[in-house]
C-alpha positions in Angstrom: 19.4 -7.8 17.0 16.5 -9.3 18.8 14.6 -9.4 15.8 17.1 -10.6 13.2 17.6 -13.1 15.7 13.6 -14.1 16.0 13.5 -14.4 12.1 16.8 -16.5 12.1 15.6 -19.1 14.8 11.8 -19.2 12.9 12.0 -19.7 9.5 8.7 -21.7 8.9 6.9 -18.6 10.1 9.0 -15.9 8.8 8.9 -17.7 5.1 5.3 -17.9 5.9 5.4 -14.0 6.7 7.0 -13.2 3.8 4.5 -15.1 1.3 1.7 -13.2 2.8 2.9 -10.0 2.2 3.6 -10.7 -0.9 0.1 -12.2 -1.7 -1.5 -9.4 -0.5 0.7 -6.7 -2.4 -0.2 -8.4 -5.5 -3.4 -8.3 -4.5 -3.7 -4.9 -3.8 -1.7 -3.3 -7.0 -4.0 -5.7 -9.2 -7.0 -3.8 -7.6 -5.4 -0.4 -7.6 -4.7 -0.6 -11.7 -8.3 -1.6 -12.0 -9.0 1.5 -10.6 -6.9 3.3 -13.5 -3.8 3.8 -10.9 0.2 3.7 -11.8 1.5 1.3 -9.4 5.5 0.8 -9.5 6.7 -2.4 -9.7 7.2 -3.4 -6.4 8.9 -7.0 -4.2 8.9 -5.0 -1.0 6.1 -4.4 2.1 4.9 -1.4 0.2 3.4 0.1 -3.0 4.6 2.7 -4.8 1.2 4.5 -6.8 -0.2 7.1 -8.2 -3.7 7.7 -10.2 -4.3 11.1 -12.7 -7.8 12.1 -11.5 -6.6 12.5 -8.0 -3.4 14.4 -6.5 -1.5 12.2 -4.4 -1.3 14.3 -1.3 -5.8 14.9 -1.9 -5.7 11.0 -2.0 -3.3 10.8 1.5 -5.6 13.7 2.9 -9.4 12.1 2.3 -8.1 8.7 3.5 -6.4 10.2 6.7 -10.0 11.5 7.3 -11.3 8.4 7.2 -8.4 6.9 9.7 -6.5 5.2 7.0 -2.5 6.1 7.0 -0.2 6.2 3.9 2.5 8.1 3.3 2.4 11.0 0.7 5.8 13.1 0.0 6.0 16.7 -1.5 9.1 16.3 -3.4 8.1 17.7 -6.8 9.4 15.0 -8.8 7.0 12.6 -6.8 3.8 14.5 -5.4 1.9 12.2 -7.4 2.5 9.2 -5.3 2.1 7.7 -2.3 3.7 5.1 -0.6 1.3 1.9 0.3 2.4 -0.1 3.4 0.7 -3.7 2.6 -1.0 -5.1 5.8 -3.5 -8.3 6.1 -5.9 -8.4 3.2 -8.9 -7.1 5.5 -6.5 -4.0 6.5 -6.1 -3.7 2.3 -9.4 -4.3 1.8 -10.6 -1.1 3.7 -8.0 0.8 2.2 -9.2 -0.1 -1.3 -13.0 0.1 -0.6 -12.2 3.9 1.0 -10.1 4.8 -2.2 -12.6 3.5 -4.4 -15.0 5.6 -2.7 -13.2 8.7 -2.5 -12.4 8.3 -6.5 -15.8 8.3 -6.9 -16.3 11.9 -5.6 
């Protein structure tokens, strides 16, 4: 309740908030299909993706190596992809340069 109430009472800062996000998810998918991945369409904090020359959870494992999080399921119908929490654009940028990187293995 806290929380919902700290959004209510600051509205400048949570519209604010809220345009960032949504910046840097744009952002982010556009770079992600120029590296040939399947992003879903997406107006929440998080990308949906997936890319053919790389499983999803080989993708979630190499950038856990390299201390980057996302969040990979096994569910058969959706191995392929993995969920993409959108952070600040320097946070996305290191995600995107260690992708790009492990794609070129």
């Amino acid at each position: 309740m806290a929380a919902g109430l700290g959004v209510l009472s600051e509205p400048d800062y949570t519209e604010k908030n809220c345009r960032t996000i949504a910046e840097n998810r744009e952002y982010t998918a556009q770079k992600l299909r120029e590296m040939g991945f399947e992003v879903c369409p997406s107006r929440a904090n998080f990308l949906f993706a997936r890319n053919e020359r790389i499983a999803g959870e080989e993708l979630y494992l190499a950038l856990k190596a390299r201390g980057i999080l996302i969040r990979h399921f096994s569910l058969e119908r959706i191995k392929d992809y993995n969920r993409i929490t959108i952070g600040t654009r320097a946070q996305m940028d290191e995600f995107l340069k260690a992708t790009e990187e492990i794609l070129k293995r």
